[in-house]
C-alpha positions in Angstrom: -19.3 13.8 -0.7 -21.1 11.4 0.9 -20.0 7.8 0.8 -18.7 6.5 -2.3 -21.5 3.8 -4.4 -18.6 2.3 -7.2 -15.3 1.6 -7.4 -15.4 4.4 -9.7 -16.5 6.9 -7.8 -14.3 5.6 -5.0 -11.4 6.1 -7.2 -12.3 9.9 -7.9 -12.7 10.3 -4.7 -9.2 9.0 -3.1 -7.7 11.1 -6.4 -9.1 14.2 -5.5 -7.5 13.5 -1.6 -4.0 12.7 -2.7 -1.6 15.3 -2.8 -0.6 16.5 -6.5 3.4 17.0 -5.3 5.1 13.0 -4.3 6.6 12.5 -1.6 9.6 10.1 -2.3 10.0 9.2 1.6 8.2 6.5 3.5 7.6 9.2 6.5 3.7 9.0 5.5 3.7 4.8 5.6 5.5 5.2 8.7 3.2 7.8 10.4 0.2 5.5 9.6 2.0 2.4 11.5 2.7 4.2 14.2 -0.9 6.1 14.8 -2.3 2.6 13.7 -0.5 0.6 16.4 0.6 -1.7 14.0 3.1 -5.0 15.3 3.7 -7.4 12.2 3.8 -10.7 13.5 5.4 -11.8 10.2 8.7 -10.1 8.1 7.6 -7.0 5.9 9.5 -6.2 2.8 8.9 -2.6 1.3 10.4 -1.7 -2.0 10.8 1.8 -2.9 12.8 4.1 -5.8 12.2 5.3 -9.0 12.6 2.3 -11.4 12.2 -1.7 -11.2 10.0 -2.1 -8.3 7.1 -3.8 -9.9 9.8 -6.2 -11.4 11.4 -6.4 -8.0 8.6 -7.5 -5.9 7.5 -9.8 -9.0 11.1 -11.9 -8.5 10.5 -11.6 -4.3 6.8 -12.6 -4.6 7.9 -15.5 -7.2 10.8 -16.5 -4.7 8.9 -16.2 -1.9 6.1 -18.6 -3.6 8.9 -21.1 -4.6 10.0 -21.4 -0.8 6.3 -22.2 0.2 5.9 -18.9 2.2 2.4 -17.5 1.9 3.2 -14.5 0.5 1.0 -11.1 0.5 1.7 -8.1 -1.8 0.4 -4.2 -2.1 2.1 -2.5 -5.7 1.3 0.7 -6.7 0.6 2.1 -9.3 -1.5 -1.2 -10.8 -0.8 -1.5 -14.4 -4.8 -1.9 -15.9 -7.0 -2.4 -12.8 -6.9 -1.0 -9.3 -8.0 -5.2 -8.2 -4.4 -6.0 -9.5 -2.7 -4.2 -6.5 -2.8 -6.4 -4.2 -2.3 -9.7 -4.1 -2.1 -12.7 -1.8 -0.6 -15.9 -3.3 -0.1 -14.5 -6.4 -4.3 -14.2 -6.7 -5.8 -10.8 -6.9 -7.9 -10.4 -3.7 
């Protein structure tokens, strides 16, 4: 494929790379620090499970808000528009 023109075809194009099993562990977020050389400079919170994690990093984003912290957030899956995943401030970027 060559490179993608739309969010659309962007979108097709990242679904037809994931894998169709889930992997419930953070080994491939991990994996992706590491070969990445990532060092956060700032504290990272990373909610995983099964259930209440888009309401979970709602209440931390809210609290975090509250307490004047500028506070940046990835969740997936969005609810209606890829845009809504991540957010900084509470404003889709």
């Amino acid at each position: 494929m060559t490179s993608p023109m739309t969010l659309a075809d962007w979108l097709a194009h990242c679904e037809r790379l994931h894998p169709k099993t889930i992997d419930m562990t953070l080994a491939r977020t991990k994996t992706l620090i590491e070969r990445l050389g990532l060092r956060f400079a700032v504290p990272v919170v990373t909610v995983a499970g099964t259930n209440g994690k888009g309401s979970t990093c709602a209440m931390l984003e809210a609290i975090g808000l509250a307490a004047g912290y500028k506070v940046g957030a990835y969740i997936k899956p969005h609810l209606v528009h890829f845009e809504e995943r991540c957010r900084v401030n509470g404003t889709m970027v």
